[in-house]
Legacy VTK file of the C-alpha trace (Angstrom):
# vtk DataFile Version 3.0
C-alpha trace
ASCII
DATASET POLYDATA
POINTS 343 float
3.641 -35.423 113.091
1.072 -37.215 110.691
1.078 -41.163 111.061
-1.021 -41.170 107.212
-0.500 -38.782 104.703
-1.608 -39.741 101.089
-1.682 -37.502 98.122
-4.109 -38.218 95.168
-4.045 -41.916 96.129
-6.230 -43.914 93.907
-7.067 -47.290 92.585
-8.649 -48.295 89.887
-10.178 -51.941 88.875
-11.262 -52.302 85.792
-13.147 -49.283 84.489
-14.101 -48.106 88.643
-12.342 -45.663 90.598
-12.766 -47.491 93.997
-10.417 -44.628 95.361
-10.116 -41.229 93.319
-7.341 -38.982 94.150
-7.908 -38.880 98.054
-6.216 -36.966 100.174
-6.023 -38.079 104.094
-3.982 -36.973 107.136
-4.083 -38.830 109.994
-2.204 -37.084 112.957
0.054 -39.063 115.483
-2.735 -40.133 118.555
-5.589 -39.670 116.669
-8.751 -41.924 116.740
-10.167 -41.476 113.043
-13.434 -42.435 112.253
-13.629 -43.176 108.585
-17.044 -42.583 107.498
-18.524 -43.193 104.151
-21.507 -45.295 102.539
-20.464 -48.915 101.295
-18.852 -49.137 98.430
-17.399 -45.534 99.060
-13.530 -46.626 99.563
-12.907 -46.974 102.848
-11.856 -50.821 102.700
-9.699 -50.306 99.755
-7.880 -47.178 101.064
-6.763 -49.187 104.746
-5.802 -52.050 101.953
-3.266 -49.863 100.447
-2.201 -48.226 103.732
-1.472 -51.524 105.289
0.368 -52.868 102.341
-2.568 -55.276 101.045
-3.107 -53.245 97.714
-0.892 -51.197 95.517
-2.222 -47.957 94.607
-2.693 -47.400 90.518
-1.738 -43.828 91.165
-0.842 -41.249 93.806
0.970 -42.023 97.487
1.069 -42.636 101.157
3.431 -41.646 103.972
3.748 -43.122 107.221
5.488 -41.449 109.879
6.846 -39.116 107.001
7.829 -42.091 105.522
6.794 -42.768 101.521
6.009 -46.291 101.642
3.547 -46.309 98.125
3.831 -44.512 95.416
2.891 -44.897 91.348
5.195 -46.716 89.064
6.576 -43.215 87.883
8.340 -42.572 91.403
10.119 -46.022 90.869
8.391 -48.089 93.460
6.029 -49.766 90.992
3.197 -49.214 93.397
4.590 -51.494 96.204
4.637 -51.381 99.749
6.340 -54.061 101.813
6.649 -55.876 105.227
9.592 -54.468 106.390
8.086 -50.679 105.407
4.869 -51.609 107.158
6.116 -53.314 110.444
4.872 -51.014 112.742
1.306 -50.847 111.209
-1.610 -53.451 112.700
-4.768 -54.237 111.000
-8.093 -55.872 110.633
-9.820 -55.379 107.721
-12.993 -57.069 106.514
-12.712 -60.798 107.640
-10.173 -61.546 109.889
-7.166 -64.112 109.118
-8.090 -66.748 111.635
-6.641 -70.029 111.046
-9.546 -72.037 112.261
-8.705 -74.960 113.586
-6.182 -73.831 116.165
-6.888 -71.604 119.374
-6.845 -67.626 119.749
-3.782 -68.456 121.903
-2.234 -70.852 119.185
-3.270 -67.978 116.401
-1.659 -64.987 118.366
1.490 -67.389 119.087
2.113 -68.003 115.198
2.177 -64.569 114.227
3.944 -63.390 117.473
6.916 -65.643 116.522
6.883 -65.009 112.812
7.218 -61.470 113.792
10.039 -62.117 116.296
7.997 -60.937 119.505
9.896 -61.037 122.309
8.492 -62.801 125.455
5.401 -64.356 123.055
3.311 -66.091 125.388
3.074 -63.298 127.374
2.442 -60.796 125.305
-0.734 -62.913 123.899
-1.860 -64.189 126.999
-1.933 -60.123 127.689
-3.581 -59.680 124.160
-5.895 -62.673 124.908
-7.376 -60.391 128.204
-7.641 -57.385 126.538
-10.101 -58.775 124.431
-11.565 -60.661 126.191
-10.416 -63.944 124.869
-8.387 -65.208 128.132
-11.404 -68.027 128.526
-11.576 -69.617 125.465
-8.655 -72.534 126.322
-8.108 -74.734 123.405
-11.082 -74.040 121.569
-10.623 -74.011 117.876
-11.554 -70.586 116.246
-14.039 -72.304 114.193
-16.391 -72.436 117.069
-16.318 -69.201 117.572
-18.972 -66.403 117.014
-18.359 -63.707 114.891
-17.912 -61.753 117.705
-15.599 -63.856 119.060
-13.704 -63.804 115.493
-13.365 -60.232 115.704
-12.351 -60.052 119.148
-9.690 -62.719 117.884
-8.761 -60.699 114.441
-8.065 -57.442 116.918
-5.561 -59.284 119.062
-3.956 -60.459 116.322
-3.753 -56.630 114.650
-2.196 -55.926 118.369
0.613 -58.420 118.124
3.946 -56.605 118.073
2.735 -53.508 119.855
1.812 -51.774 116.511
2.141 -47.635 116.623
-0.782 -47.541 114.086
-4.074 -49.638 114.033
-6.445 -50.172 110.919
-9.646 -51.599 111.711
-12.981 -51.972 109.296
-15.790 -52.701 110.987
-14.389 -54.075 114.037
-17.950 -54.113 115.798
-19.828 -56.679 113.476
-21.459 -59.539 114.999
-20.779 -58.097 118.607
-24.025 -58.063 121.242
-23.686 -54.440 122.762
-21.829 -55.783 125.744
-19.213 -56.965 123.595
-19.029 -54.022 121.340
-18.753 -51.826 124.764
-15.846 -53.721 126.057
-14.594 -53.389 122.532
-14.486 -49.521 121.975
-13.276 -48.854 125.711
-10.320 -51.793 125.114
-9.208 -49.430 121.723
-9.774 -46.118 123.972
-7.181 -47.356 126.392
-4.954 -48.486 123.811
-4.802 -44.851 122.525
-4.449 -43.127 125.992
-2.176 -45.902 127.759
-0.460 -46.551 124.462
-0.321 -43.560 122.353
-1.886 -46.155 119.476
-3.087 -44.159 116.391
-6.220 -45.691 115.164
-7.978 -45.480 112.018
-11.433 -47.203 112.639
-14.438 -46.987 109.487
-17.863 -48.571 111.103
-21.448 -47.433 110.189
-22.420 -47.340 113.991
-21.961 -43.639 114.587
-22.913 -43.615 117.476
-19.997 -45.928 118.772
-17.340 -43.712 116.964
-19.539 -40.444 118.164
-17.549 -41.606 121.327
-14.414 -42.312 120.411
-13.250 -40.443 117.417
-11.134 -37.868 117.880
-10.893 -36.541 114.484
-13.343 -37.716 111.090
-12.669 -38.659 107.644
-15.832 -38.986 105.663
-15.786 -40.088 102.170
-17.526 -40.107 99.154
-17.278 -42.102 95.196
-13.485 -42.897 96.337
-12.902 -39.105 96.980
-12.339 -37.365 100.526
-15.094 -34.869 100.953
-14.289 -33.306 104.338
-12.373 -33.731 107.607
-13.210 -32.362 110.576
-12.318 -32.804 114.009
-14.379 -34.042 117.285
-15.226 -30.780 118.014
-16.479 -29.164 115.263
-19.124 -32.543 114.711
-20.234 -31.725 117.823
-20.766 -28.166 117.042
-22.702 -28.674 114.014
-24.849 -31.310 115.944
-25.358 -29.352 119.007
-28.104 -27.581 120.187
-28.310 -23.967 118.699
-30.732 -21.019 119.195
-32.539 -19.662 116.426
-33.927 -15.837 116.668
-35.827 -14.321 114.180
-36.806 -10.787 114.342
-38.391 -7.736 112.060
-34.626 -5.715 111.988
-31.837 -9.035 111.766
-28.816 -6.728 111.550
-29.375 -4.994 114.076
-30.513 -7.880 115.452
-27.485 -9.530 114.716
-24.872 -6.443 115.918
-26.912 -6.175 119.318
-25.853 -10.079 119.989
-22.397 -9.626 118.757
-22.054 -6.720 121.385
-23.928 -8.594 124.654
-22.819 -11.834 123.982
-19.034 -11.363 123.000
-17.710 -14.977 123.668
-20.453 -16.648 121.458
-20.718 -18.531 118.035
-23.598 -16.631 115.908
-23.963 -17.396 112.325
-26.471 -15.394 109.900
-28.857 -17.972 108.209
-30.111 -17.784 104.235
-33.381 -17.167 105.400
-32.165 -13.706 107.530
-32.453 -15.828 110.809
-29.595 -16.032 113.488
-28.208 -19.234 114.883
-26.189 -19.388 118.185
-24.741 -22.443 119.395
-25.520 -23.613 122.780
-22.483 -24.775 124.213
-20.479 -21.190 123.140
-23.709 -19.511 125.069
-24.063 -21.229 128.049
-21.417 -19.641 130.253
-22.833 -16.098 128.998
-26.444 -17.295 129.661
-25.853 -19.025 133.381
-23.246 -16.218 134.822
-25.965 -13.995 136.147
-28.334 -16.875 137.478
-28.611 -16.958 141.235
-26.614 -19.941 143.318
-29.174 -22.028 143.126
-28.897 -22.635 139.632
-25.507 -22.530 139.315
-25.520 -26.291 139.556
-26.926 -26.141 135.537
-24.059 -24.678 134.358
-21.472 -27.524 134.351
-24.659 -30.172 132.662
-24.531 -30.634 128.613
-25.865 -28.371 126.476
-28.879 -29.987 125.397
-30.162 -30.327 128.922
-33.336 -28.540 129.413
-32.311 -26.215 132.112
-29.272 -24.047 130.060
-31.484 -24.042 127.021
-34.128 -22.357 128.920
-31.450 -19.935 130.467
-30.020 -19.180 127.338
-33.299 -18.383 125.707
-34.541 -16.088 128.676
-31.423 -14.292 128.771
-31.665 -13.481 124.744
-35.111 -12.848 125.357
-33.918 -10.025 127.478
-31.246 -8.725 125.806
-33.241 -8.216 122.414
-36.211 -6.453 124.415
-33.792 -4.479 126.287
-32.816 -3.310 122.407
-36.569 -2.639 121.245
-36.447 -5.944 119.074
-39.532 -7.498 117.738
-39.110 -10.869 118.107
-40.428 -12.977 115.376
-39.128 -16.710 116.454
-36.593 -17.973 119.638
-36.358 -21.872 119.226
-33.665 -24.129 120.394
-33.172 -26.600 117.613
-31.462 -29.736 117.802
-29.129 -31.654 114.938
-28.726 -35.472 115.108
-25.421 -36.828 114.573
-26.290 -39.680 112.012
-28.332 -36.786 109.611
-25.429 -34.718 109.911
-23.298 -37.721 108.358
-25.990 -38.864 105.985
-25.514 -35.563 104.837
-21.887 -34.913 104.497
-22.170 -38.657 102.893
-24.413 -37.283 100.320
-22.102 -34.540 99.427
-19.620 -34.002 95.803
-16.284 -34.481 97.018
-14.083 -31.422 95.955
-12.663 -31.292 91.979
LINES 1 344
343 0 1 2 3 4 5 6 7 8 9 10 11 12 13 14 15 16 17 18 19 20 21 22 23 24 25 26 27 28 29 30 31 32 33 34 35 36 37 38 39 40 41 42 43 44 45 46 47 48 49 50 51 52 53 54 55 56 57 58 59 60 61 62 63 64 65 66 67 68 69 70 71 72 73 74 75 76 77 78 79 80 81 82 83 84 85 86 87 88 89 90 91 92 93 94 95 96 97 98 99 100 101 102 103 104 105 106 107 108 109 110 111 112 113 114 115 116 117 118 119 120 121 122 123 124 125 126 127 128 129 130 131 132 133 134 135 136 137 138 139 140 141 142 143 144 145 146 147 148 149 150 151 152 153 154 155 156 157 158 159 160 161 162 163 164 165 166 167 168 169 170 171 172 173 174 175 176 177 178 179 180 181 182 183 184 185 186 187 188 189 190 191 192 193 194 195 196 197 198 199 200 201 202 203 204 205 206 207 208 209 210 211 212 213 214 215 216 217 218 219 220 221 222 223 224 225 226 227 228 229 230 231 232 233 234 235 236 237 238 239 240 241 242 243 244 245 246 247 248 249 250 251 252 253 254 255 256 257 258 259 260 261 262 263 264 265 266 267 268 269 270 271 272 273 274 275 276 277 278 279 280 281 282 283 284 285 286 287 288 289 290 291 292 293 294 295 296 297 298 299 300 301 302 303 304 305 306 307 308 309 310 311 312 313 314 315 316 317 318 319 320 321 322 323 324 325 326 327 328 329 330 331 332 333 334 335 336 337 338 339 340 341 342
């Protein structure tokens, strides 16, 4: 099932399309990162989801559920508490009331909401964010870590199914943002919590996200899931030799279980992780130990490039270039970022 559908959801202000006909599916247990440059529509889009901002045009579902839609579907854009219980969020600043505690703050909304058994469920909240400490002291003294911490809790209370969060790891030292990501890691295993978390540190939703949205202008330009980022950033081989289709058919025959790709520029590209297993099966014992390591270790890259080396002189190839090239995470977003979204 998809906890977020929308379909051509937009919103305009003025003359700007802060979102332009975007199109996002979210599945049930998915950590999404939403990636996009600022200004790109990623704060506006979990506005509408969570019922903070009516969309001008288009509509979302929740749980198969339409709960916005345009004035010509007869809901007049509007989405409201009782459609968007189940849905927790933190977006920009958090609503702290700041001159009462995290425990006070948590309290309010937990009766407001009718939580049953409140003080235990935020004293609970309170420890898994590592809040349980902070006694009586107004919000107001707190850091801005400390405020987000607070603003996550109080996106927990109620046990929400789905979790909004935009930039949930400003102001935190990398302790704090540590303790952070693993607390929203087990809320999705333990919990089954689908989160939808936007941040610019990639590297922080490198190792969570399960699935990514990245977006463009207001526009969706591509989802993709964990483990196709990882095989556009992974380590690849590159061959180039003086005959690349035969080349290319000799590689397809000897190395059946691997990814090859033809490059513009008549070069072949093989990722590392599909070649490892292929590379490593005839190495003697004592190396065997190198086949369960990561694919950018030194050791398979080495094996995979000796064991193409042989194949292509066992087939008379002259070999013009074997590399193993490497594809940062953060350029492979900057890119995608940097990309027309789809007409």
């Amino acid at each position: 099932m998809y906890a977020i559908q929308t379909h051509d959801l937009t919103k305009i202000y003025g003359k700007k399309h802060a979102v332009d006909h975007l199109n996002m599916t979210v599945h049930e247990g998915d950590i999404y990162g939403f990636v996009g440059n600022n200004g790109a529509g990623k704060s506006t889009t979990m506005k509408m989801i969570a019922g903070l901002a009516s969309p001008t045009w288009g509509e979302i579902e929740l749980y198969g559920q339409l709960i916005g839609a345009h004035p010509a579907r007869g809901n007049a854009g509007g989405v409201n508490a009782t459609q968007t219980h189940h849905v927790g969020a933190l977006i920009e600043e958090p609503g702290v009331l700041k001159a009462h505690s995290a425990f006070d703050n948590l309290m309010m909304k937990a009766l407001a909401i009718g939580v049953i058994n409140p003080k235990e469920h935020c004293r609970d909240l309170l420890k898994l964010v590592g809040l349980a400490d902070t006694g009586s002291q107004p919000a107001k003294k707190f850091s801005l870590g400390m405020k987000q911490r607070l603003g996550l809790a109080l996106a927990l209370v109620g046990t929400p199914d789905l979790l909004l969060l935009d930039e949930p790891f400003n102001g935190m030292d990398p302790q704090a943002t540590r303790d952070m990501r693993q607390a929203l890691v087990r809320l999705n295993r333990e919990r089954g919590v689908t989160i939808v978390i936007s941040s610019h540190v990639l590297d922080q939703l490198n190792r969570m996200a399960t699935r990514y949205g990245v977006v463009r202008d207001g526009a969706l330009v591509r989802e993709i899931t964990e483990a196709q980022v990882h095989e556009s950033c992974g380590s690849s081989v590159r061959i180039k030799t003086a005959d690349p289709a035969r080349t290319l058919a000799t590689l397809e025959e000897r190395l059946p279980g691997a990814n090859l790709r033809a490059l513009p520029d008549q070069a072949i590209s093989i990722s590392l992780p599909s070649l490892v297993p292929a590379a490593s099966a005839p190495a003697a014992p004592a190396a065997s130990a190198t086949s369960s390591s990561s694919a950018t270790d030194p050791a398979p890259a080495a094996q995979a490039v000796e064991h193409i080396s042989r194949i292509l002189h066992d087939a008379d190839q002259v070999v013009l270039e074997l590399s193993v090239t490497e594809r940062d995470i953060e350029d492979y977003f900057v890119e995608l970022m940097g990309t027309p979204a789809p007409k």
